[in-house]
C-alpha positions as CSV (number, residue, x, y, z in Angstrom):
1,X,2.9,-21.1,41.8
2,X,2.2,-22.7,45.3
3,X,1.0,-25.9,45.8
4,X,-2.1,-25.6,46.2
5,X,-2.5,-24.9,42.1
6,X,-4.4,-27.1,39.7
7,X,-4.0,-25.6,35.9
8,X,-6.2,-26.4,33.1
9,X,-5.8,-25.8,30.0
10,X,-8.2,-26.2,27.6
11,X,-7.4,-26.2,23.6
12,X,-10.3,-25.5,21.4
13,X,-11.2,-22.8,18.4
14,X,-12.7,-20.0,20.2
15,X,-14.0,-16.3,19.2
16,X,-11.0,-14.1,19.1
17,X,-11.6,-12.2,16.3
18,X,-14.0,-9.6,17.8
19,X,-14.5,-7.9,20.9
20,X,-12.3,-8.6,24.0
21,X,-9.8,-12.0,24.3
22,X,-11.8,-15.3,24.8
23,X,-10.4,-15.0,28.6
24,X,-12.1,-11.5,29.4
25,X,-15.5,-12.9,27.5
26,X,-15.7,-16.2,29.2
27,X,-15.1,-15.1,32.9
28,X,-17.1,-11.8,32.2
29,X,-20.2,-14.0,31.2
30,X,-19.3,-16.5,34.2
31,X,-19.7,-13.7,36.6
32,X,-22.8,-12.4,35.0
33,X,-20.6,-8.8,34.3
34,X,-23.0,-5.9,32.4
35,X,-21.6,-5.0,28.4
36,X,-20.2,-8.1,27.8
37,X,-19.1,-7.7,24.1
38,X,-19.3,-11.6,23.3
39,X,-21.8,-13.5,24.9
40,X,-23.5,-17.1,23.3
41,X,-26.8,-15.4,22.6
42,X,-25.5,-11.7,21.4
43,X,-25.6,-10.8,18.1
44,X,-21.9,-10.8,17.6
45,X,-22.1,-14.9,17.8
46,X,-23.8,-15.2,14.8
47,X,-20.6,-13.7,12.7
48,X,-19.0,-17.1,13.8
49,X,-19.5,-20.4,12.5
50,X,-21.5,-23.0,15.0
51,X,-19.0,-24.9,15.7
52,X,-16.8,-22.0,17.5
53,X,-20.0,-20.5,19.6
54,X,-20.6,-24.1,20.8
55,X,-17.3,-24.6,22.1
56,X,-17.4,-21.1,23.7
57,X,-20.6,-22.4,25.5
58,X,-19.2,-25.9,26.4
59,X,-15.9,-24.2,28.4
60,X,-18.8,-22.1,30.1
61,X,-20.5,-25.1,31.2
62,X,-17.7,-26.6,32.2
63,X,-16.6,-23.7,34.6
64,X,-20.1,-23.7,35.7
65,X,-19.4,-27.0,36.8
66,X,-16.3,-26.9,37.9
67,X,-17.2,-24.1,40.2
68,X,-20.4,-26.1,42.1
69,X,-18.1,-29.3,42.1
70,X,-14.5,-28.1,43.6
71,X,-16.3,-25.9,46.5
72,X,-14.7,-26.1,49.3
73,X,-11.7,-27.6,48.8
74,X,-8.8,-25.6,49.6
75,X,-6.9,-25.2,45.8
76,X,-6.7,-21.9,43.4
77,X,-7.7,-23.0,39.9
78,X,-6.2,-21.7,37.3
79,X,-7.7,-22.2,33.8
80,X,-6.1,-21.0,30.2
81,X,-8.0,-20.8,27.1
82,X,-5.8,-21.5,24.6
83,X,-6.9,-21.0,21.0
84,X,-5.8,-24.3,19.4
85,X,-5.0,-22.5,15.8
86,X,-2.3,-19.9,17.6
87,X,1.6,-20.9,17.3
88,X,0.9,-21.8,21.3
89,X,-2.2,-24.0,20.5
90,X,-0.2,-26.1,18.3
91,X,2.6,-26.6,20.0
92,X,0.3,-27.8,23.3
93,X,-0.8,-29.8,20.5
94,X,2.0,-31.7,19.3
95,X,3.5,-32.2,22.9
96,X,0.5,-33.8,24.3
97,X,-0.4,-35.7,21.2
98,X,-4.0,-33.6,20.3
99,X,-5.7,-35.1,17.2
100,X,-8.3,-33.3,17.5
101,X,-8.7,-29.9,18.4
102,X,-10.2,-29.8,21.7
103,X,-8.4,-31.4,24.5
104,X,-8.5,-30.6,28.2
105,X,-4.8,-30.7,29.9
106,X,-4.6,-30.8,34.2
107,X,-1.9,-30.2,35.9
108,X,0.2,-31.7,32.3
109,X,-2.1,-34.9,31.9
110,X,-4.1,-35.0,29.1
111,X,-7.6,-36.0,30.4
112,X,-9.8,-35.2,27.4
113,X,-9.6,-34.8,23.7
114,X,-12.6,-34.3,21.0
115,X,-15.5,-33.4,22.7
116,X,-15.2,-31.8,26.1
117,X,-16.6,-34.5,29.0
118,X,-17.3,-32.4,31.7
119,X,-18.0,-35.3,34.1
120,X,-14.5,-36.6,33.1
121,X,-12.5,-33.5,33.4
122,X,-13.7,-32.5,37.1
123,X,-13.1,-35.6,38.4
124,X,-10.0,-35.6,37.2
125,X,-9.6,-31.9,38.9
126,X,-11.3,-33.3,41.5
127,X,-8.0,-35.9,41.9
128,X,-5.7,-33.3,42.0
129,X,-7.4,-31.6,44.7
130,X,-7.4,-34.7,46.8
131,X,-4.0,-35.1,45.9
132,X,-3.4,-31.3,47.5
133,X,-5.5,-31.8,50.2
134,X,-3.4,-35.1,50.9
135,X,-0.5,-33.2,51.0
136,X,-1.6,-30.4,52.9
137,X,-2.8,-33.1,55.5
138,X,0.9,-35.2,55.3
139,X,2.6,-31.9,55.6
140,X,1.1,-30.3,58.9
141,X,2.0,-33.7,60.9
């Protein structure tokens, strides 16, 4: 990828047992897309424990706030859901050190683990993209 990327990753339990991947759900409800299969107040959340729909509703409000924060800086954002229970999810898991199983990983620093801190994770996005725009600047003289 260029660099102007920031990836986050974000490892949590999510609803992937019904309806589309956690990826399709989360952006579909993010852009406010018709026939949404999953969304936090459909029927289909209740067949999941609390827990799971309340993490599905924190990485919502987290790109929610990612979104008014990060406008207008020039960087493409890149986020992963990664279910923390897959072979993948662990293995993000034991090379960052995850105890718990949320955690938040930008640009491969660990910035969050346990309960998602949305003020904490876009600022630290919000480093990176000074760190790009920096760059961009140092570049063009």
């Amino acid at each position: 990828m260029g660099s102007n990327w920031i990836t986050i990753e974000i490892i949590d339990l999510y609803p992937t047992n019904l309806g589309h991947c956690p990826h399709f759900n989360l952006l579909a409800h993010e852009m406010d897309l018709a026939s949404t299969e999953f969304c936090p107040s459909a029927g289909q959340a209740r067949e999941y424990p609390e827990h799971i729909v309340k993490s599905y509703s924190r990485v919502a409000d987290l790109i929610a706030d990612l979104k008014k924060n990060l406008r207008g800086y020039p960087v493409n954002i890149r986020i992963e859901l990664i279910e923390a229970t897959s072979m993948r999810g662990l293995w993000r898991s034991l090379k960052y050190r995850v105890k718990r199983n949320s955690a938040v990983i930008v640009n491969g620093r660990k910035v969050c683990e346990g309960m998602l801190d949305s003020r904490k994770i876009v600022d630290a996005v919000k480093a990176e993209a000074e760190k790009i725009v920096k760059e961009m600047r140092h570049s063009r003289s």
